[in-house]
TIROMI-127925 format. One line per 3 residues: their letters; for each residue x, y, z of C-alpha. Coordinates in nm, 4 decimals. Example, Ala and Ser with C-alpha at 12.3 -4.5 7.8 and 13.67 -1.06 7.14 Angstrom:
<nodes>
as> 1.2300:-0.4500:0.7800 | 1.3670:-0.1060:0.7140 .
</nodes>
This chain:
<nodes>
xxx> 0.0748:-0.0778:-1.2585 | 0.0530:0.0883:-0.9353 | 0.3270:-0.0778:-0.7639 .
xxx> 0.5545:-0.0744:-1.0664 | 0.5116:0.2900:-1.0964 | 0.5118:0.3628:-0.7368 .
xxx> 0.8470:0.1948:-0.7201 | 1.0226:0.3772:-1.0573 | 0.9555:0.6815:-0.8934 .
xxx> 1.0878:0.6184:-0.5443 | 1.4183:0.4322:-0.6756 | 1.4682:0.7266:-0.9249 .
xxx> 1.4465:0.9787:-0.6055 | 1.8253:0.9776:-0.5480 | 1.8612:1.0936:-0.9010 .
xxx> 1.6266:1.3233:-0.9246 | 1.8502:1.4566:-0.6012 | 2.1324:1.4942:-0.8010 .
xxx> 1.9631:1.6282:-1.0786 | 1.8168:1.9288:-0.8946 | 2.0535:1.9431:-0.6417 .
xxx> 1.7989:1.8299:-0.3884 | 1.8520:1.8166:0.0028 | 1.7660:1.5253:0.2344 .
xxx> 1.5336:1.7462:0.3756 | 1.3412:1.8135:0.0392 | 1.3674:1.4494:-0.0444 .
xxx> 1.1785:1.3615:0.2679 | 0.9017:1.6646:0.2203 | 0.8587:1.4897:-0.1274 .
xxx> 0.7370:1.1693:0.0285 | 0.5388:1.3366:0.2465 | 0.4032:1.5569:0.0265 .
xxx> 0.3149:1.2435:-0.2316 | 0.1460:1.0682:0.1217 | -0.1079:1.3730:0.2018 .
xxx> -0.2187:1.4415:-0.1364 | -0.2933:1.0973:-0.2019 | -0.5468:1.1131:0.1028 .
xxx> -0.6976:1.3954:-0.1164 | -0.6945:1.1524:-0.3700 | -0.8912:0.8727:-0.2011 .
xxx> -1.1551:1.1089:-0.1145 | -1.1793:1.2537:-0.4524 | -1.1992:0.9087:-0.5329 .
xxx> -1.5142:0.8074:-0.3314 | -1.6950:1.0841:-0.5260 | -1.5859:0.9956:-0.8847 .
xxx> -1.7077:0.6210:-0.7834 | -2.0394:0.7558:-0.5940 | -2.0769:0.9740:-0.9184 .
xxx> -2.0255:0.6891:-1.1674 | -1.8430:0.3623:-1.0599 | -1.5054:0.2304:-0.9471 .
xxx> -1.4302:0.0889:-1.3230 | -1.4485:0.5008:-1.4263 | -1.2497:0.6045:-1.1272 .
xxx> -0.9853:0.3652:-1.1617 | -0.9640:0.4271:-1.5366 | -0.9299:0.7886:-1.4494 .
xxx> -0.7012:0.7341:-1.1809 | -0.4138:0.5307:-1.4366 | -0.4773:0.8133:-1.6819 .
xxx> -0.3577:1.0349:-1.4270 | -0.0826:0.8817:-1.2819 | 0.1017:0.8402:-1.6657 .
xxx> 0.0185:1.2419:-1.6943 | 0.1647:1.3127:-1.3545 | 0.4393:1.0753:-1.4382 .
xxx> 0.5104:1.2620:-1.7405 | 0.5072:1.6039:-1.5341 | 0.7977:1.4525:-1.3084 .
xxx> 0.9941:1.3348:-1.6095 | 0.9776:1.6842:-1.8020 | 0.9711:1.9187:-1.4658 .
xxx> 1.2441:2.1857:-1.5816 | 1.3422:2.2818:-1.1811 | 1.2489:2.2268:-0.8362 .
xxx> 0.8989:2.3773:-0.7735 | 0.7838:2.2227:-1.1137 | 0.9017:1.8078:-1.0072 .
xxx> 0.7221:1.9119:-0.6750 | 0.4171:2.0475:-0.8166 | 0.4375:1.7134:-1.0087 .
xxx> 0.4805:1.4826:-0.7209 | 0.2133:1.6353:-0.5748 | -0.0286:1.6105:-0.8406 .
xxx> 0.0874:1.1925:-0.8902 | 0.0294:1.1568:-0.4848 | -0.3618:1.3001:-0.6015 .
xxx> -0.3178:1.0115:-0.8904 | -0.1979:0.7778:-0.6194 | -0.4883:0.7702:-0.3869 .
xxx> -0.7336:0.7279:-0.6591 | -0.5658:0.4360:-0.7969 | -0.5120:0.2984:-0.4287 .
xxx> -0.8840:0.3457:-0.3621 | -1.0550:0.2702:-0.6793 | -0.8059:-0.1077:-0.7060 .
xxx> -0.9128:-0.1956:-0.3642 | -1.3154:-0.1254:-0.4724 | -1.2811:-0.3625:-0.7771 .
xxx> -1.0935:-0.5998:-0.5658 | -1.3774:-0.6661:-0.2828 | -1.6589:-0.6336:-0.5219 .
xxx> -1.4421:-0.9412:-0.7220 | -1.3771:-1.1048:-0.3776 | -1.7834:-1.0832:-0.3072 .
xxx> -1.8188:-1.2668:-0.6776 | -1.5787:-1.5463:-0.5659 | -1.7464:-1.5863:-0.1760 .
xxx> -1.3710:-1.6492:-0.0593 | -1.1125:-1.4594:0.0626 | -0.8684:-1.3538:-0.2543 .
xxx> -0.7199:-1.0023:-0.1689 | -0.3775:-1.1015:-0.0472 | -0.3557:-1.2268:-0.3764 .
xxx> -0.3897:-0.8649:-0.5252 | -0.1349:-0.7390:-0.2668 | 0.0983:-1.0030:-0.3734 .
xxx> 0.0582:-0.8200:-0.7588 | 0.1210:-0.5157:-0.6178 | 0.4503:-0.6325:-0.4475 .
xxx> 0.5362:-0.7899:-0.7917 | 0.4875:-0.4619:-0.9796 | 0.7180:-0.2705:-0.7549 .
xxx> 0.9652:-0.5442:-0.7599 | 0.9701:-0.5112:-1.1532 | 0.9353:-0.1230:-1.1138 .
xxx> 1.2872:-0.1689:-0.9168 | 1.4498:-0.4116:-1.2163 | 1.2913:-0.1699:-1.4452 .
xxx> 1.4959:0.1436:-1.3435 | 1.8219:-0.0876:-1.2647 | 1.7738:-0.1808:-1.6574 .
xxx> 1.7758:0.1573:-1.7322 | 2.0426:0.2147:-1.5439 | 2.2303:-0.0162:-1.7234 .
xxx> 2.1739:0.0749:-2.0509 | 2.2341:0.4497:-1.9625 | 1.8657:0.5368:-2.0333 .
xxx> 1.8675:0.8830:-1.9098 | 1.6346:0.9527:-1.5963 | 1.3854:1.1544:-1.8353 .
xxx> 1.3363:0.8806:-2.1050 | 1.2865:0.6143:-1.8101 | 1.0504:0.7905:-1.6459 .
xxx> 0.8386:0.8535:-1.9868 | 0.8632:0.5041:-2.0931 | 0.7150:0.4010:-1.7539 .
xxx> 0.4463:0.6317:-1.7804 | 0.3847:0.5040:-2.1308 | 0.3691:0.1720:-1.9920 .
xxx> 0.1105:0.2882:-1.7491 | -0.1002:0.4867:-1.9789 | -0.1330:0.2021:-2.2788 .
xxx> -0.1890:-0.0930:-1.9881 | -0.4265:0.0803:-1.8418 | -0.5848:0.1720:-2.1854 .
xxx> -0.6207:-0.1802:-2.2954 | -0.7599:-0.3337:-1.9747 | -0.9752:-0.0729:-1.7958 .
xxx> -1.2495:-0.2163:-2.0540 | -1.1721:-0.5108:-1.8555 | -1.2653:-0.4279:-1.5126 .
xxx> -1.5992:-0.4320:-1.3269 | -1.8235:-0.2010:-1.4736 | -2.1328:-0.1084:-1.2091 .
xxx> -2.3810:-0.3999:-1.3405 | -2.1061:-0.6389:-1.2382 | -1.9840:-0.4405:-0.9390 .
xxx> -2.1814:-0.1695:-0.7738 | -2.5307:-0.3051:-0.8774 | -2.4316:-0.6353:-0.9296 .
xxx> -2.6310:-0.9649:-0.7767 | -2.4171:-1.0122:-0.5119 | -2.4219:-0.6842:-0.3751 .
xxx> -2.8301:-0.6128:-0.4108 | -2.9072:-0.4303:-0.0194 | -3.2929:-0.3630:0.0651 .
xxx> -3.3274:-0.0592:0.3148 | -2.9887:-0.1560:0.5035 | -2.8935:0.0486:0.7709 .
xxx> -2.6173:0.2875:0.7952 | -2.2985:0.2334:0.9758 | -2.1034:0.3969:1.2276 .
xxx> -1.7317:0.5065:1.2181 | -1.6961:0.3066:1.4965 | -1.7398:-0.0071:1.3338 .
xxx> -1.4757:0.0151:1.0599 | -1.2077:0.2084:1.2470 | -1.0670:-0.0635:1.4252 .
xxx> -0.9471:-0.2077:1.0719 | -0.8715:0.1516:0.9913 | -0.6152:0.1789:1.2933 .
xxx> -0.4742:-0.2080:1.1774 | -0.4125:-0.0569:0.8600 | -0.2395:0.2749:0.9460 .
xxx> -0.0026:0.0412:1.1759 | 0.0843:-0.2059:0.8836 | 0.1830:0.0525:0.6134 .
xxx> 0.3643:0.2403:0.8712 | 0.5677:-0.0400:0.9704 | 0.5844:-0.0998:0.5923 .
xxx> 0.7209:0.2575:0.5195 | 0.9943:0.2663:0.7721 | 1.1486:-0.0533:0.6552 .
xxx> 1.1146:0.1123:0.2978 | 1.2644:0.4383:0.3856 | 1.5203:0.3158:0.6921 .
xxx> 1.6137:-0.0261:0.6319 | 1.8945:0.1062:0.3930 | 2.0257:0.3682:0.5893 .
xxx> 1.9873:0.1503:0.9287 | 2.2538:-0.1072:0.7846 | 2.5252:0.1427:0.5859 .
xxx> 2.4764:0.4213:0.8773 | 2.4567:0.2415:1.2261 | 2.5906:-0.1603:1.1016 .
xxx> 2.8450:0.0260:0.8335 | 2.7799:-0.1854:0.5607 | 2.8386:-0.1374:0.1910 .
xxx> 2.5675:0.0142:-0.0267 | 2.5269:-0.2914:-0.1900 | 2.4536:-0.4959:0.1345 .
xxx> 2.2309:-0.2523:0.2583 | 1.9968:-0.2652:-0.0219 | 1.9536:-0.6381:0.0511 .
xxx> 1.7598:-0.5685:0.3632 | 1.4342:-0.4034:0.1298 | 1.4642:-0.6746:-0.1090 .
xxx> 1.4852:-0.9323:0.1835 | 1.1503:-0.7723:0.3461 | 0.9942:-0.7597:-0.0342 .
xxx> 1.0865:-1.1060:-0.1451 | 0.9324:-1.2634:0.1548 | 0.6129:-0.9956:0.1599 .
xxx> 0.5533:-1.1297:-0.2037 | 0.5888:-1.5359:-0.1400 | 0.2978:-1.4300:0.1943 .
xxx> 0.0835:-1.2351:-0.0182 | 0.0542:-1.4934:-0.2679 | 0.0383:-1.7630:0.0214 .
xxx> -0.1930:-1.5610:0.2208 | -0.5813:-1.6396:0.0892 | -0.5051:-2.0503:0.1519 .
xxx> -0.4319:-1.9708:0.5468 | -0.6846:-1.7113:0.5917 | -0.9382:-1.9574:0.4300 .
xxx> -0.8079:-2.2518:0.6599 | -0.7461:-2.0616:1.0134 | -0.9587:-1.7537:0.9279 .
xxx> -0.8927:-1.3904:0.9694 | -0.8467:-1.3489:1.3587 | -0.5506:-1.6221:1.3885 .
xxx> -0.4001:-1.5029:1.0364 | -0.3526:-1.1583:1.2102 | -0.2386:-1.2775:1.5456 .
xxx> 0.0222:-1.5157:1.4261 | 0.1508:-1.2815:1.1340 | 0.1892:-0.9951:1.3743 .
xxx> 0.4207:-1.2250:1.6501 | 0.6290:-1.3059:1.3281 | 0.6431:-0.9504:1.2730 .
xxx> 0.7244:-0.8970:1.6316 | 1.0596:-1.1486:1.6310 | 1.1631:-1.0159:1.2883 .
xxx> 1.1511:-0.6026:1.4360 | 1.3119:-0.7807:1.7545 | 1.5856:-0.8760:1.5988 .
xxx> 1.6236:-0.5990:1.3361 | 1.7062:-0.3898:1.6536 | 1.9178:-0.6103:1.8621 .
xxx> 2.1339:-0.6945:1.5455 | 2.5150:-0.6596:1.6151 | 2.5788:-0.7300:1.2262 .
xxx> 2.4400:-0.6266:0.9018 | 2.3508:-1.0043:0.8038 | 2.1714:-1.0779:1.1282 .
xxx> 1.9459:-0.7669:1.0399 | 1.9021:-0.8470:0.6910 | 1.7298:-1.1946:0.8586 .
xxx> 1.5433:-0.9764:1.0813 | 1.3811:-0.7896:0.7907 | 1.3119:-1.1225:0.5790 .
xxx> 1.1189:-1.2528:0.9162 | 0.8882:-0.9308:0.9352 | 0.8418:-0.9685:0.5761 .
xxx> 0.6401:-1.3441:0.6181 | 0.4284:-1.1481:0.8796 | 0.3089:-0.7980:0.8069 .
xxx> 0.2593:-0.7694:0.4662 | -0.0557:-0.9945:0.4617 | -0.2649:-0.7895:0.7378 .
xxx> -0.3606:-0.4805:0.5307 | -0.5754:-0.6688:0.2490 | -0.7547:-0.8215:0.5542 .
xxx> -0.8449:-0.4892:0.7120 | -1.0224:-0.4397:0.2951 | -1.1829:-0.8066:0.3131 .
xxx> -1.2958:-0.7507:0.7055 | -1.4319:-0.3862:0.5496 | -1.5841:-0.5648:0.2981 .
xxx> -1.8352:-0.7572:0.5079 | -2.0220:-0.4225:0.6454 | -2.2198:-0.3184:0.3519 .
xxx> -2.1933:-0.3493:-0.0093 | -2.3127:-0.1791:-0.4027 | -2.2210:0.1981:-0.3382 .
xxx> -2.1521:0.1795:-0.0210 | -1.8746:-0.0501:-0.0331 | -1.6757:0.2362:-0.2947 .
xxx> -1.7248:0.5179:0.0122 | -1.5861:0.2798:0.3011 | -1.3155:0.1311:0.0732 .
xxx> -1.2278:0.5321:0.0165 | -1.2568:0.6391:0.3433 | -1.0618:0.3043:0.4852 .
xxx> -0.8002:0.4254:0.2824 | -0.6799:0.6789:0.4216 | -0.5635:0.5199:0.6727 .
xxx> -0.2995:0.4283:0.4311 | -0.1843:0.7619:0.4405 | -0.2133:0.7846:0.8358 .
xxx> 0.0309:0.5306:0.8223 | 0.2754:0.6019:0.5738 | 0.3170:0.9565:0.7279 .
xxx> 0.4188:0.8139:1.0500 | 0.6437:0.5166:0.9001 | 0.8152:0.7841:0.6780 .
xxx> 0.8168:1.1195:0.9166 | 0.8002:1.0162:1.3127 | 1.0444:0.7035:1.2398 .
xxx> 1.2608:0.9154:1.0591 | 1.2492:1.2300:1.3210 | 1.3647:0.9616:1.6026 .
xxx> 1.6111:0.8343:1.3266 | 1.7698:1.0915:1.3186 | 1.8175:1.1811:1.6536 .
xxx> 1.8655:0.9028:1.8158 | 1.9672:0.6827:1.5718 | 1.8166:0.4137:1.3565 .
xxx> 1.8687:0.0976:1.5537 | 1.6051:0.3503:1.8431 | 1.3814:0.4574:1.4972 .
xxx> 1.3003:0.0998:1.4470 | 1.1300:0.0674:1.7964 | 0.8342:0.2411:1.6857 .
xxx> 0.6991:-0.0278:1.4199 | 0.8127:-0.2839:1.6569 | 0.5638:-0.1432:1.9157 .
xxx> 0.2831:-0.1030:1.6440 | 0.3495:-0.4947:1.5723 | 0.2971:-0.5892:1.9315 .
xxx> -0.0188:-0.3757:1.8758 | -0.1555:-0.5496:1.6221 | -0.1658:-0.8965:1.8170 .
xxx> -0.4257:-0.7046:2.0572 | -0.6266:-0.6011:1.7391 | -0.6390:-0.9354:1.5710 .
xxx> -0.9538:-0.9549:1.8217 | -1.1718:-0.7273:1.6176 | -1.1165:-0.9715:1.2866 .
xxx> -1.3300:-1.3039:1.2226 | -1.2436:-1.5629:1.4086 | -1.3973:-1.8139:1.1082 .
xxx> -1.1888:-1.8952:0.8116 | -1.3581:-1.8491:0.4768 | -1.6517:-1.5827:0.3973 .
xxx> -1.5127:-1.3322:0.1196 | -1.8850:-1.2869:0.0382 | -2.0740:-1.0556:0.2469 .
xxx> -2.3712:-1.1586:0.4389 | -2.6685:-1.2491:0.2266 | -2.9184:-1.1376:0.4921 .
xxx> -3.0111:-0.7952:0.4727 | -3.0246:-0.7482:0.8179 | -2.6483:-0.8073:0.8400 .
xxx> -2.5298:-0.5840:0.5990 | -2.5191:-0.1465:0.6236 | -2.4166:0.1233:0.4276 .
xxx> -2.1965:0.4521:0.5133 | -2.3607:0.7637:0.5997 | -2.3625:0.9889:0.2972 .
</nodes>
C-alpha cells in the first residue's frame, strides 16, 4: 500500500501543477518537503512502537496516510495541498519505519534472509500505483476522485489486514527475540549500513526524478520514450528484489553488495556516456538488476544487532537514512542538473555506486542467517 500510494501521488504531481498553477520550483520543494517530514515521521514512529508495538504503529501509520491522502485530494489552493503533503510525508515515515519492523521481526521467525522479497512488493505497489493513475487517466477520472479512491483503497486494506500483522507476543516479545541483560550499542556500529542506505535511495531518487528529463532534455527524445527509462530501472528493480533472498542466501550479504553495486556502476556508466536515448534506457535497466536489492540488506544486516524493542528504535532510527538519501538524490542531483546539465547530474549516484563496492566490507561475508544470534552475548540493544 505504501508503494502504490507513494507512486499515485508522485505521477499525479504534474497535474496537481496544472491544477494550481504550480512552478518547477514548488514542485521540487514538495518532494522535499514530503522527504524531511517523513524523517519526523520515523522518529515519531520509534515512540508509537516503544509505546505499544510496530503492529499499532503501522496500523496508525496506513490510517494516516488515506487521511493525508484525502487532504491532498480536497486541498482548495496552494498552502492547503502543501500543508497536506507535508502531513502524508509525517504518514510516510511511519509506514516506512513501522513495515520494515514487522519485516525483520518476520525475517527472525523464518532464520533466513526474506526482505528483498518485501522490497520487491513495494516495487510492485508503485508499479500498480503508476497503472492505477494511467487508468484513471483513461477513463477521465478527475484528479480529485483518483486520489480519494486511492486513499480508500489504502484505508479499507489496511483496515482488513492490520489484524493480520505481528502483534508484540509474536514480534516484540516473541521467542525469537527473548534478550537477557544485552548490552547497548553504539551508533557506530549501525551507521555504516546507515550511510549504504542513504547512498542507495539517493541513487534511487535521481533516476526517479531525472531519468525523464535526462532523455527528453539532453538526448531530445519524445515524452513517451523518456518515460521508458523509469519503467526500465523499475521492471528490472522488481525481477532483483524478488530474485534477491536466493543469492543472498547462496553467496551471502558481503558478495550480494559488491557485485550488485559494479552492476550498478556499468549501468550509471553508461547512462552518462549515452550518445542516444535507447543506449541510456539500457543503462538504466542495468542499474536496475544492481541497486535496488542493497537497501533491504542494510534492514537484515541491522537486524542482527539486537532484537524485541530494540530492534523497533534501530529500524526507526536506520531509517532515516532513507531520507538522507532521498534529499540528496532529489535536491543536490537536481541543483547540478540544472546547471550543468543532466548527463553531469548523473555523476553523483555513479560515484555513490563506486562507493558502495568499498562498503560491501562492513556486510556478512556468510550467506544465510536472517535470525539473529541466539547467544546473548552477541546480541545489544539501542541506547534509550
Amino acid at each position: 500500500m505504501q508503494g502504490f500510494f507513494f507512486a499515485v501521488v508522485l505521477t499525479q504531481l504534474p497535474q496537481q501543477k496544472d491544477r494550481f498553477g504550480l512552478t518547477d520550483g514548488v514542485i521540487v520543494g514538495s518532494v522535499v518537503l514530503v522527504s524531511l517530514l517523513a524523517g519526523g515521521g520515523s522518529v515519531a514512529a520509534e515512540r508509537l512502537a516503544l509505546r505499544w508495538s510496530s503492529q499499532v504503529t503501522l496500523r496508525i501509520g496506513l490510517v494516516l496516510v488515506a487521511l493525508t491522502g484525502t487532504g491532498i485530494a480536497l486541498a482548495p489552493n496552494t498552502a492547503g495541498l502543501l500543508i497536506a503533503l507535508g502531513c502524508y510525508g509525517i504518514a510516510v515515515g511511519i509506514v516506512d519505519a513501522s513495515t520494515n519492523m514487522q519485516a525483520v521481526f518476520i525475517q527472525h521467525g523464518y532464520g533466513k534472509f526474506i526482505l528483498s522479497s518485501f522490497y520487491a512488493a513495494w516495487s510492485a505497489g508503485s508499479i500498480i500505483g503508476a497503472l492505477y493513475v494511467s487508468a484513471c487517466e483513461a477513463l477521465a477520472v478527475t484528479l480529485r476522485e483518483s486520489l480519494l479512491g486511492a486513499a480508500g483503497i489504502v484505508l479499507v486494506v489496511g483496515l482488513v489486514l492490520g489484524p493480520r500483522l505481528l502483534g508484540p507476543q509474536e514480534a516484540e516479545a516473541g521467542p525469537a527475540e527473548e534478550v537477557v541483560d544485552p548490552p547497548p550499542i553504539a551508533l557506530r556500529v549501525y551507521l555504516p549500513f546507515g550511510i549504504a542506505m542513504a547512498l542507495v535511495f539517493a541513487i534511487d531518487l535521481a533516476v526517479g526524478n531525472w531519468s525523464a528529463l535526462y532523455l527528453s532534455d539532453d538526448l531530445l527524445a519524445s515524452s513517451s520514450t523518456a518515460a521508458l527509462a523509469l519503467a526500465a530501472y523499475q521492471g528490472t528493480s522488481l525481477i532483483a528484489r524478488l530474485t534477491g533472498d536466493l543469492f543472498v542466501r547462496r553467496f551471502g550479504p558481503r558478495r550480494v553488495v559488491r557485485t550488485a553495486a559494479a552492476i550498478g556502476v556499468v549501468g550509471l556508466a553508461t547512462v552518462i556516456a549515452a550518445p542516444s536515448p535507447v543506449v541510456a534506457i539500457v543503462g538504466f535497466l542495468i542499474a536496475g538488476i544492481g541497486m535496488p536489492v542493497i537497501a533491504p540488506l542494510c534492514f537484515g544486516e541491522a537486524g542482527q544487532l539486537t532484537s524485541g524493542r530494540g530492534l523497533d528504535a534501530l529500524i526507526a532510527r536506520l531509517n532515516l537514512f532513507n531520507y538522507a538519501g532521498t534529499l540528496v538524490g532529489g535536491g543536490v542531483v537536481g541543483a547540478l542538473a540544472a546547471g550543468f546539465g543532466h548527463r553531469i547530474g548523473f555523476v553523483i549516484p555513479l560515484v555513490f555506486a563506486a562507493a558502495l563496492i568499498g562498503l560491501a566490507q562492513v556486510f556478512r561475508n556468510r550467506p544465510g542467517g536472517g535470525k539473529h544470534p541466539t547467544s546473548s552475548g552477541d546480541r545489544a540493544l539501542l541506547d534509550q
